[in-house]
N, C-alpha and C positions, 0 to 999 in steps of 0.2 A: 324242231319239235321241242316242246317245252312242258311239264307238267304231265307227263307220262310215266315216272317211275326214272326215266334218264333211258338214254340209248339203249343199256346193259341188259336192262327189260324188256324194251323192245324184243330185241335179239332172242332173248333166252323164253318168250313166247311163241316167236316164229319156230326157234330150234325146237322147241318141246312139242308146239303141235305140228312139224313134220314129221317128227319122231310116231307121236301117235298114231300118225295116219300111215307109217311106213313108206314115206315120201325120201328117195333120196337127195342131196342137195341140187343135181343135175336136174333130177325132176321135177322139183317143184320150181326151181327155176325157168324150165320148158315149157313149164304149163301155165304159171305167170307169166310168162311174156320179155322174163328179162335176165340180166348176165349171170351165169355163176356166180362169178366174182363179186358183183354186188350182194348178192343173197350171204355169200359168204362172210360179206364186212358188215352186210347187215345182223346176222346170227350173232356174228363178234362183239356187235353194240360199236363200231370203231365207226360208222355211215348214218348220215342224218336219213331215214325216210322217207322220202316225199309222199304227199298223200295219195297222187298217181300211184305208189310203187306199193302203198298199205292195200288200197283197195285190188289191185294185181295180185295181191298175196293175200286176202282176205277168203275170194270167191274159193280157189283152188282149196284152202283149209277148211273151206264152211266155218267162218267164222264171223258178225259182224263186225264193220272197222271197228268201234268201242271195244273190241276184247283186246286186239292189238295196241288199242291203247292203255290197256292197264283199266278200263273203265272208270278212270279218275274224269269226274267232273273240273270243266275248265281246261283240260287237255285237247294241247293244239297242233293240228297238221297244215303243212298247205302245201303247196306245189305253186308253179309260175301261176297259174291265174285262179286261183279260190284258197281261201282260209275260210278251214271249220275248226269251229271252238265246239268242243263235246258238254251240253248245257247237262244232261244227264241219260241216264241207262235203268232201263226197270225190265224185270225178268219176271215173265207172267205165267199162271199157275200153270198154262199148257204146255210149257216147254217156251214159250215164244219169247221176241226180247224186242223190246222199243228203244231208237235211240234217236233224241233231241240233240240238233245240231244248230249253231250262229252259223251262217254261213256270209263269207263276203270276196266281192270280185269287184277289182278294178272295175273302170270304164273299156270296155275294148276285148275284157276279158274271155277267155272259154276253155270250155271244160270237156271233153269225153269221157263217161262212167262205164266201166264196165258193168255185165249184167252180175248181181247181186242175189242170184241162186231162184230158184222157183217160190212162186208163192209171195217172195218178198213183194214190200208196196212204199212210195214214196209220196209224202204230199211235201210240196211249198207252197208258202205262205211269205209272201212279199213286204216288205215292211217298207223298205224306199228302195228307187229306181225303177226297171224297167228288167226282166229279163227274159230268155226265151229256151223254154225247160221244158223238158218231156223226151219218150222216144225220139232216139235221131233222128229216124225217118220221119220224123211229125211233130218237130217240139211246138207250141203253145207258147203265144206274146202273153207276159202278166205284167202288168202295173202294180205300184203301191196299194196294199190293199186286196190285192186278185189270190189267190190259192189257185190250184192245181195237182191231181192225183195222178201215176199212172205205178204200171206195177214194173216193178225193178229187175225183171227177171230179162232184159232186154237190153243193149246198149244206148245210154240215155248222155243227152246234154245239157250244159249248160249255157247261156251268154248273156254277158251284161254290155248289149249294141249302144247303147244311149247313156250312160253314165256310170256311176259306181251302185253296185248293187248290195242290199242287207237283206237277209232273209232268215227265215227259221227252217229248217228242215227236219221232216220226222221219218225215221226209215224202222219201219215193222217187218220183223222178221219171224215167219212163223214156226214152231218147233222143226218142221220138216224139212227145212231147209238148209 
């Protein structure tokens, strides 16, 4: 992770907003999906993130990924198969929050998203390759060029079957969420 404040932020955003929500470390750990001990080294700033583990710890805070990044522009996660580059983040008069993402995946690559809280919505927009995005149960072939909407409140994929894949990604999140 690069351009997020540095690890130390990370951490001390997870710690503070479980703190808010009266989440213990066991628990929010439980509810993401993953070890104590990593939540732990991640609170510490001492553990790189992976974007897998940001968006595991996003939904259970209600929080978009861009909070956990520090909302810096050009701030970057990825995990084994996607790198998102955070393009920017805007906070709309309702409460809601847009965030513009680069998104890019090996040839071969894929992704499992967890769902992204009610109400949220996802479009891609393909810039080159080929990839196959949308609800799991139903992702959508897009080519260079092709878009594609669904709403994020669902577990969604991605894959880049035929080459390396560039895209933009816009994830709208509504106050309610």
């Amino acid at each position: 992770m690069s351009k997020t404040g540095g690890l130390a932020a990370v951490g001390q955003r997870i710690r503070g907003l479980r703190a808010d929500r009266g989440m213990s470390l066991s628990g929010l750990a439980s509810v993401a999906g993953i070890g104590k001990g990593t939540l732990s080294e991640l609170e510490a700033g001492t553990r790189n993130p992976t974007l897998e583990t940001l968006y595991a710890l996003a939904g259970p805070l209600r929080v978009p990924l861009a909070f956990l990044l520090g909302e810096v522009e050009g701030a970057v996660t990825s995990d084994d198969a996607l790198t998102a580059h955070l393009l920017t983040v805007r906070h709309h008069d309702d409460g809601g929050t847009t965030e513009v993402y680069w998104l890019t995946m090996a040839s071969g690559g894929a992704r499992v998203s967890p769902s992204h809280g009610t109400g949220v919505t996802e479009h891609l927009l393909v810039v080159r390759g080929v990839v196959e995005a949308g609800p799991a149960d139903a992702p959508v072939r897009l080519e260079a060029g092709s878009s594609h909407g669904w709403t994020g409140d669902l577990e969604h994929s991605y894959a880049a079957p035929d080459g390396a894949l560039e895209a933009v990604l816009t994830i709208r999140t509504p106050a309610s969420a």
